[in-house]
C-alpha positions in Angstrom: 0.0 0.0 0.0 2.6 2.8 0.7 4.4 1.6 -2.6 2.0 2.5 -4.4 0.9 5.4 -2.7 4.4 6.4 -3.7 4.0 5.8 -7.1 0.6 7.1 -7.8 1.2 10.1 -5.1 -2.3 9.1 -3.9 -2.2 9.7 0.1 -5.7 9.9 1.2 -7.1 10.1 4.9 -5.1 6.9 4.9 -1.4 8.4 5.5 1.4 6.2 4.5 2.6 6.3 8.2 -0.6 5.2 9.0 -0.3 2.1 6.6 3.4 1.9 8.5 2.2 1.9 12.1 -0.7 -0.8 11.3 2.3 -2.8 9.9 4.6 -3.1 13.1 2.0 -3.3 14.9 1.2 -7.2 13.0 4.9 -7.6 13.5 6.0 -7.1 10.1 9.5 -5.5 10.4 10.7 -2.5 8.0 13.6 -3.0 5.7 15.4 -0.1 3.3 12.6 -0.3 0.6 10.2 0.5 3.3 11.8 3.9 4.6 12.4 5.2 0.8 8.9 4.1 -0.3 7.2 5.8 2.6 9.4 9.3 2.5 8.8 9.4 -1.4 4.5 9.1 -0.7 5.1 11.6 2.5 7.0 13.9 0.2 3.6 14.1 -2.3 1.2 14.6 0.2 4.0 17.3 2.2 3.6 15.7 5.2 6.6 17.4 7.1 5.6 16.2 10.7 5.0 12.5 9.5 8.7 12.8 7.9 10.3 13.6 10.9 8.8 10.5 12.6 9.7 8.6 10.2 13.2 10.1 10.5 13.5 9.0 14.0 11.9 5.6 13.2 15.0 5.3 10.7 18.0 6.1 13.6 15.4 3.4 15.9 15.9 0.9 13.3 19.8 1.1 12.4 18.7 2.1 8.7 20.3 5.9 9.1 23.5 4.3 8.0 21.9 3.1 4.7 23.2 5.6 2.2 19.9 5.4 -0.1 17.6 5.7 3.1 19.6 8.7 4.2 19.8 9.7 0.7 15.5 9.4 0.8 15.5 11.7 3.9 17.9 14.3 2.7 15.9 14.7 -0.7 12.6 14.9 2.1 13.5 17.6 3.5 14.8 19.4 0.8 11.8 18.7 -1.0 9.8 20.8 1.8 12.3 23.2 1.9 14.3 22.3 5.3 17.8 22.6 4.2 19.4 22.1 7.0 17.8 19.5 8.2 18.4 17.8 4.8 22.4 18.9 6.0 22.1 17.5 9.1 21.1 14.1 8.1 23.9 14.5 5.6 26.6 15.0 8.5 25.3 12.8 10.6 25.9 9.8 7.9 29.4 8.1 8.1 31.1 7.3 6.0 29.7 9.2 3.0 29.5 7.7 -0.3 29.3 9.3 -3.2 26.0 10.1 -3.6 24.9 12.0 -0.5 27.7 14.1 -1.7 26.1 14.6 -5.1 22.8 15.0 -3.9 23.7 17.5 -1.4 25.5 19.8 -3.5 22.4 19.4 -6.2 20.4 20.5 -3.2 22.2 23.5 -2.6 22.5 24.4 -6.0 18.7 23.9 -6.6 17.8 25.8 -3.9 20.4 28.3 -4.9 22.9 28.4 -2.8 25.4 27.9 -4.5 28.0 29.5 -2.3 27.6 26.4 -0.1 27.4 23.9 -3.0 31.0 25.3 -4.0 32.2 24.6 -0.1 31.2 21.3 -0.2 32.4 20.3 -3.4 35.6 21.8 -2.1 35.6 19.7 1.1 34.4 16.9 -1.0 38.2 16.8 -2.8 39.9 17.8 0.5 38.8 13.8 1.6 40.0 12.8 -1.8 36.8 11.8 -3.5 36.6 11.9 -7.1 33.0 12.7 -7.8 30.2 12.2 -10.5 30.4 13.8 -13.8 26.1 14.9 -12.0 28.2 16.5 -9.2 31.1 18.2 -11.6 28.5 19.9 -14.5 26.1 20.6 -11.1 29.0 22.3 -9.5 30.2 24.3 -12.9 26.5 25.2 -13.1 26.9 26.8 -9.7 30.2 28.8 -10.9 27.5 30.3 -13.4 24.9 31.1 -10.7 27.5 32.7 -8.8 29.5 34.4 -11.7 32.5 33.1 -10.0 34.6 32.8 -13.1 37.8 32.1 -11.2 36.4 28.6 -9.8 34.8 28.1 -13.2 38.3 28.2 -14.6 39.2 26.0 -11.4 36.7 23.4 -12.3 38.0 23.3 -15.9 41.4 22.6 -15.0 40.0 20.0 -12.6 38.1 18.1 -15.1 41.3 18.2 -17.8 43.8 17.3 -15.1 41.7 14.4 -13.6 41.0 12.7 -17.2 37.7 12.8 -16.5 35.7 12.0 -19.0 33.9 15.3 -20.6 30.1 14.5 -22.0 27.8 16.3 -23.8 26.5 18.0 -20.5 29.4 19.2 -18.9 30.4 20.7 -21.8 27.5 22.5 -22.4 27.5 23.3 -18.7 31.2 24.4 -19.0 30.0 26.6 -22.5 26.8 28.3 -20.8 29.0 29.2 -17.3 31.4 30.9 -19.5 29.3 32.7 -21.4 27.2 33.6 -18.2 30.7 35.0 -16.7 31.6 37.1 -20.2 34.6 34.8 -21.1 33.3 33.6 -24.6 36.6 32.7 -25.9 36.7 29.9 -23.3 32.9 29.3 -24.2 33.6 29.3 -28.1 37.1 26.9 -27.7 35.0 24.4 -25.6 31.8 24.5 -28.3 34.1 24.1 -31.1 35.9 21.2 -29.4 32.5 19.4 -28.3 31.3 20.1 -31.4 34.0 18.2 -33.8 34.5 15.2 -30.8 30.6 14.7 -30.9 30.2 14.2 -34.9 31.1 10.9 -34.4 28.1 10.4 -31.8 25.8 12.3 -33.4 22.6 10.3 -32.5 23.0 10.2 -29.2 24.6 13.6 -28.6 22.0 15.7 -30.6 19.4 17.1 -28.1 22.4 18.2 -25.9 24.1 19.5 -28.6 21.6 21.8 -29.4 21.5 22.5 -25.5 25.5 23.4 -26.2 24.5 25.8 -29.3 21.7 27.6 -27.5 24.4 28.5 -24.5 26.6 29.5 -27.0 24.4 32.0 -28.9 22.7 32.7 -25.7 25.9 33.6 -24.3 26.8 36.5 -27.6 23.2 37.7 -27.0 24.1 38.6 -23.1 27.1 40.2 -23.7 26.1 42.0 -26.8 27.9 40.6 -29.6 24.6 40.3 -31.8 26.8 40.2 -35.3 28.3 36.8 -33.5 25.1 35.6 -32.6 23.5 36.0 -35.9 26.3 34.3 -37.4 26.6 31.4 -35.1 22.4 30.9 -35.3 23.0 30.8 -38.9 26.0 27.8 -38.9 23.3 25.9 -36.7 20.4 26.2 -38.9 22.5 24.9 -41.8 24.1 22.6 -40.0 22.8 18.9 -38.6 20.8 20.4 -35.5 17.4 22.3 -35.2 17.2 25.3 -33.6 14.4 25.1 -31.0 12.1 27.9 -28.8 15.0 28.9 -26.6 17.3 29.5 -29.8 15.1 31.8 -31.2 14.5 33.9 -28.3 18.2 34.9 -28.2 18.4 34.9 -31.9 15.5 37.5 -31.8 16.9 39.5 -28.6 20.1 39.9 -30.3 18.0 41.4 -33.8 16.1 43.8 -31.3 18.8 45.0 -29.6 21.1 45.7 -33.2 18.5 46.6 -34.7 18.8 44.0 -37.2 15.2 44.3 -39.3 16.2 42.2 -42.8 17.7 39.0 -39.9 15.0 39.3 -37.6 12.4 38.9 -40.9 14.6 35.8 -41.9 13.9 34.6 -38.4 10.1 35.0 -38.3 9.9 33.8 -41.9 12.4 30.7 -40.4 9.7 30.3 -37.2 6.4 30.1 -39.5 7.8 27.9 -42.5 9.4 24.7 -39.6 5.9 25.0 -37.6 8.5 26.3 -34.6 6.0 28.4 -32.3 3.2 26.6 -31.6 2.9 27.6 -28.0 3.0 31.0 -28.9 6.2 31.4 -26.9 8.2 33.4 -29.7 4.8 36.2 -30.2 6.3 38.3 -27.7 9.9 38.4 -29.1 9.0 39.1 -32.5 6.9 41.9 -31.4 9.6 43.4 -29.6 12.0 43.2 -32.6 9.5 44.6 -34.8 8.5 47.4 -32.7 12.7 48.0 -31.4 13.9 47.6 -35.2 11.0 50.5 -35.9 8.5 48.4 -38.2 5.8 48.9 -35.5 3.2 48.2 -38.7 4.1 44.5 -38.4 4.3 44.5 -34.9 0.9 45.6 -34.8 0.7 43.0 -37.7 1.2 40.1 -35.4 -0.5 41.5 -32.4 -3.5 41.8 -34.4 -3.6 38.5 -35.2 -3.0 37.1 -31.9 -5.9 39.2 -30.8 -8.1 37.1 -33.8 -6.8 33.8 -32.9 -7.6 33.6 -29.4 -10.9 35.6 -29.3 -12.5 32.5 -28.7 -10.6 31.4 -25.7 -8.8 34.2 -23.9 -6.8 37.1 -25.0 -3.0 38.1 -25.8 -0.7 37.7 -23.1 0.4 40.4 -20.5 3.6 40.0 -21.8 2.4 40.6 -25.4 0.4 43.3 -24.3 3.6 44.9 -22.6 5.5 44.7 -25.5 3.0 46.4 -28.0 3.3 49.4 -25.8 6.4 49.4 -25.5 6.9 49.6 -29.3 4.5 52.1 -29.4 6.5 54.3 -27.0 9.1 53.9 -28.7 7.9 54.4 -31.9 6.4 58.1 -30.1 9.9 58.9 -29.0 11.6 58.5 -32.0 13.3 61.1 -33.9 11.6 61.6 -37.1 
C-alpha cells in the first residue's frame, strides 16, 4: 500500500505512516525499501511532521547508515524546503559515499545556494573523492549562478587534469558558465571542441548538442555581440541540429537590440515555414524586434492577429500586451 501510494502520489485520509504503524504493529518489520517508499508518498502529500517521525523511526531501526535511506530523507526535507535539516542528516551519515555528496550539492545548487554547494564540493576533494560527472556539471553550473569565473576556470582545469571523461553535458555546462561570466573565448574553444569530438556520436549527442549551441548564442546575446550571434544561429540552422524555442528567443533578442530588421524577418519567416511556435512562446519576441527595429506596422501585424486567434478562448498575453506598448513608445519617441 505505501508503494503504491508512492507511485501514484495518492495519500488519502489513509497516511502512509498510518499504513506503516498498522504494519509493526502485526509484527511485520521494515527493511530499506520500506523507509524510501514511505518518505517518497510523504513527500507528495507534504507531510513534514509525518517525515520527521519517520526520520526518527530510521535512527530506531539502524537504517540511518543506509546511504539510499539517508539519501531518501535528505531529498525529504529538501523537498519541503528544510535545508538544514536535509544537511544535518547528511553530517550525521558516516562514512559518506558518493551520492549524498552529489545529492547535497544538487540541493544546494537547486535551492540556490550555490555559495555552499562550492564549499562542499571543495571539502568533498579535501577527503579525496573523485565525484560524479552529475556532481562536476552541477557544480560548474553553480560557478554560473554565482558568476564566480575564477572557480569556473578551477573546475576546468580540474576536469582536464583528472582525465575525467567530458560529455555532452558538462560541456554545455562548461560553455553556458562561460558565457554567463563574459569569457566567450573559453565558451567558443570548448563549443568548437564538443562540437567536432561529438560528430562521431551524433545520435545520441543531438538534443544536448543543441543545448550546447543555445548557450553558445545565448551567451553572444548577453554580452552584446549580436553580429556573432547571428552568425553562429546561422551555422546551426544549416548545420545537422534544429534550432528550438530557446534559440530563437536569443536569436531575436540579439536582432532587437542591433537593430537588425532584414535578420529578424529571416527569423520569423524561419519560425512560421518549420511550424516552430506553436505555443505562442516566440509572439512576444518578434513583437519586440519589430517594434525596437522601428516596423511597428508589423508589430501591430502580429498583435492583431494574436488578438483574432484567441478571441474565442482568452486574450493576448500580458507580456504581449507589454510589449506592444512598449513599441508604441518607442515608436512616439523617436526622432523623425
Amino acid at each position: 500500500m505505501i508503494r503504491k501510494q508512492a507511485e501514484n502520489g495518492d495519500i488519502t485520509r489513509d497516511t502512509p505512516l498510518l499504513y506503516y504503524i498498522q504494519g509493526l504493529r502485526t509484527g511485520l518489520r521494515p527493511n530499506g525499501q520500506t523507509f524510501m517508499y514511505l518518505l517518497k508518498a510523504l513527500v507528495s502529500g507534504k507531510n513534514v511532521n509525518e517525515g520527521e517521525e519517520v526520520h526518527a523511526s530510521v535512527v530506531r531501526t539502524g537504517f540511518a547508515s543506509s546511504e539510499f535511506v539517508s539519501g531518501a530523507l535528505l531529498g525529504f526535507y529538501v523537498a519541503n524546503g528544510f535545508t538544514c535539516k536535509a544537511r544535518q542528516v547528511f553530517d550525521e551519515m558516516p562514512p559518506l559515499g558518493l551520492v549524498l555528496w552529489t545529492l547535497m550539492i544538487r540541493a544546494y545548487v537547486c535551492l540556490t545556494l550555490s555559495g555552499e554547494a562550492l564549499e562542499l564540493f571543495r571539502t568533498m576533494r579535501g577527503v579525496g573523492l573523485m565525484p560524479y560527472m552529475v556532481a562536476v556539471a552541477t557544480v560548474v553550473s553553480a560557478c554560473s549562478l554565482l558568476g564566480d569565473l575564477g572557480f569556473a576556470k578551477t573546475m576546468h582545469c580540474f576536469i582536464e587534469k583528472s582525465g575525467i571523461e567530458v560529455d555532452a553535458f558538462v560541456s554545455s555546462s562548461l560553455i553556458n558558465t562561460y558565457g554567463e561570466c563574459g569569457s566567450l573565448d573559453d565558451a567558443y574553444r570548448i563549443f568548437w571542441e564538443t562540437a567536432m569530438k561529438n560528430v562521431v556520436l551524433f545520435d545520441s549527442m543531438l538534443e544536448r548538442d543543441v543545448a550546447s549551441w543555445n548557450s553558445m548564442i545565448r551567451g553572444f546575446a548577453n554580452v552584446g555581440q549580436y553580429e556573432e550571434t547571428l552568425a553562429l544561429f546561422h551555422d546551426m540552422e544549416i548545420s545537422v541540429f534544429r534550432p528550438n524555442t530557446l534559440t530563437l528567443l536569443s536569436t531575436l533578442s540579439a536582432c532587437a537590440s542591433n537593430g537588425a530588421l532584414e535578420a529578424g524577418a529571416w527569423i520569423h519567416s524561419y519560425v512560421n515555414n518549420n511550424d516552430l511556435d506553436r505555443d505562442g512562446s516566440v509572439d512576444s519576441s518578434l513583437i519586440d524586434m519589430y517594434s525596437k527595429c522601428g516596423d511597428i506596422a508589423k508589430a501591430v501585424q502580429i498583435f492583431e492577429d494574436l488578438q483574432e486567434e484567441t478571441s474565442s478562448h482568452g486574450h493576448p498575453s500580458y507580456a504581449n500586451w507589454q510589449c506592444m506598448d512598449m513599441g508604441r513608445m518607442l515608436c512616439a519617441t523617436s526622432p523623425r
